[in-house]
Structure formats: C-alpha cells, structure tokens
N, C-alpha and C positions, 0 to 999 in steps of 0.2 A: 504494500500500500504506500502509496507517494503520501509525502508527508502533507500536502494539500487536504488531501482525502481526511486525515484526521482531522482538519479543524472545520472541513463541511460537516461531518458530522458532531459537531461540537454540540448541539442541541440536543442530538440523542446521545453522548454519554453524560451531558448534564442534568439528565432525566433518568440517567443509572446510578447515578453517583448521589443524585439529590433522595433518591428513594433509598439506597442504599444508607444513607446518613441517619434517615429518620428511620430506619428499622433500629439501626446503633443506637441512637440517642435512646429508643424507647429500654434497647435491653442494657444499658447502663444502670441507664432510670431505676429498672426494674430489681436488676443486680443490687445497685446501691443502697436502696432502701429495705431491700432482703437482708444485705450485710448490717448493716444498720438493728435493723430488728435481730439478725440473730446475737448480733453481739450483746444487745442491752438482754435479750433474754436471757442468755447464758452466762452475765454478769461481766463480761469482757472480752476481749478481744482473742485472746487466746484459745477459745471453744476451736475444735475443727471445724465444725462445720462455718461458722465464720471466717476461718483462715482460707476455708476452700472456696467460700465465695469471693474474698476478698483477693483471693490468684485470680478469677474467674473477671471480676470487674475491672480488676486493671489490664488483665488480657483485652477488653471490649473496648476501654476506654483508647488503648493504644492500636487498635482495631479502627476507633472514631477517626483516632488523630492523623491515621494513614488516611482516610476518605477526605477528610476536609484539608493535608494538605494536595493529594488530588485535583477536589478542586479546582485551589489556589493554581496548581501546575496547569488547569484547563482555562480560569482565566487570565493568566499570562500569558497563553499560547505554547507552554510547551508540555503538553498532556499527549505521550503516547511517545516520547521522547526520550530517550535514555538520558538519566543522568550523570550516568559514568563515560557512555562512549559517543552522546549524543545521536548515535543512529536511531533509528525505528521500532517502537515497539510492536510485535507481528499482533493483529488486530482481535488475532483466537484468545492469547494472551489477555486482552485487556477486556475481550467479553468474558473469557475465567475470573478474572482478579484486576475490576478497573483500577483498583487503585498502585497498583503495579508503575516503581518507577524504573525498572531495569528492563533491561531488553532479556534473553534467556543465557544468551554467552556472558555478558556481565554479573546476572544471579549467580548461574553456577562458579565464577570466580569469586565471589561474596559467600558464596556458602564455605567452597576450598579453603580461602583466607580464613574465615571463621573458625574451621576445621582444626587448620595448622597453627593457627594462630600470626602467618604470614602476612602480608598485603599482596594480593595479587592483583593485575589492572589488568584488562581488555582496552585494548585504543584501536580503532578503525582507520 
C-alpha cells in the first residue's frame, strides 16, 4: 500500500481507533472500580484478588495509552508509518493491531533486542 493510501483512509481507521478507545476507557472504568472495591473489601491492597486486578488495569490502561497515542500518530499524519524505519506498515497489520507503530521486520528486532537485552535496529 503507497503511503497515500493510508491517509485516504484516514477516516476509516479513525473510526477503528475511536471505537477501539471507548471499548478501553469502558474496561478500565470497569477494572478500576473492581480494584477499588476489592481492595476496600479485603481491607487493602494486598488481597490477590486485588493484586490481580490491579496487573489486569494497568495492563488496559497501557493498552489505552497505545490507542490514543495512535491517534495522535493518525492526526499528524504519520499513522501506519514505522517509527523505527519509517517504511510502511502492511495494512493486514494494522487491521490486526491498529495501534501498531512498527512495521513487522522492526517488531521482531524489538522483541530480539528485548530478548538479548541488545539494541538491534532495522534501517531501510
């Protein structure tokens, strides 16, 4: 897909991403106030089941933060864009995971790196 092509469709993934947002914000919502209640029930914070809600909302929350800065990458104009090697992100990709800012050769060098504890870089 020529990079043109992403930003005609710029309405339909802001119509992915916006619905995408609000399904987050809702299981946040819903998380937080779970965590919230299970901790006051069980008289603090240290209950499991409070601890495992509390992995589970900041999981969501950073879940959020990828969507909105998305986005922020769609309106700037560089939404579907690598931000490691600037090439193109393939379009199956970002109907799997719109919020996706890596192309899949620069992912899997980001996971490697992570692995090894290296930096590895992809440049085009």
């Amino acid at each position: 897909m020529r990079r043109e092509d992403h930003r005609e469709c710029g309405p339909h993934w802001r119509a992915v991403l916006e619905a995408q947002w609000r399904d987050q914000v809702q299981e946040v919502t819903e998380l937080s106030l779970a965590y919230y209640g299970a901790a006051d029930a069980a008289g603090g914070v240290d209950d499991k089941r409070a601890r495992r809600l509390l992995r589970r909302t900041i999981a969501a929350r950073r879940r959020l933060a990828d969507t909105e800065e998305a986005l922020a990458r769609l309106a700037a104009g560089s939404f579907g864009t690598c931000e490691q090697c600037g090439g193109l992100i393939p379009v199956a990709l970002l109907a799997a995971a719109p919020e996706t800012r890596y192309c899949p050769d620069c992912a899997a060098d980001a996971l490697a790196s992570a692995h090894s504890g290296a930096r590895v870089g992809h440049r085009r």
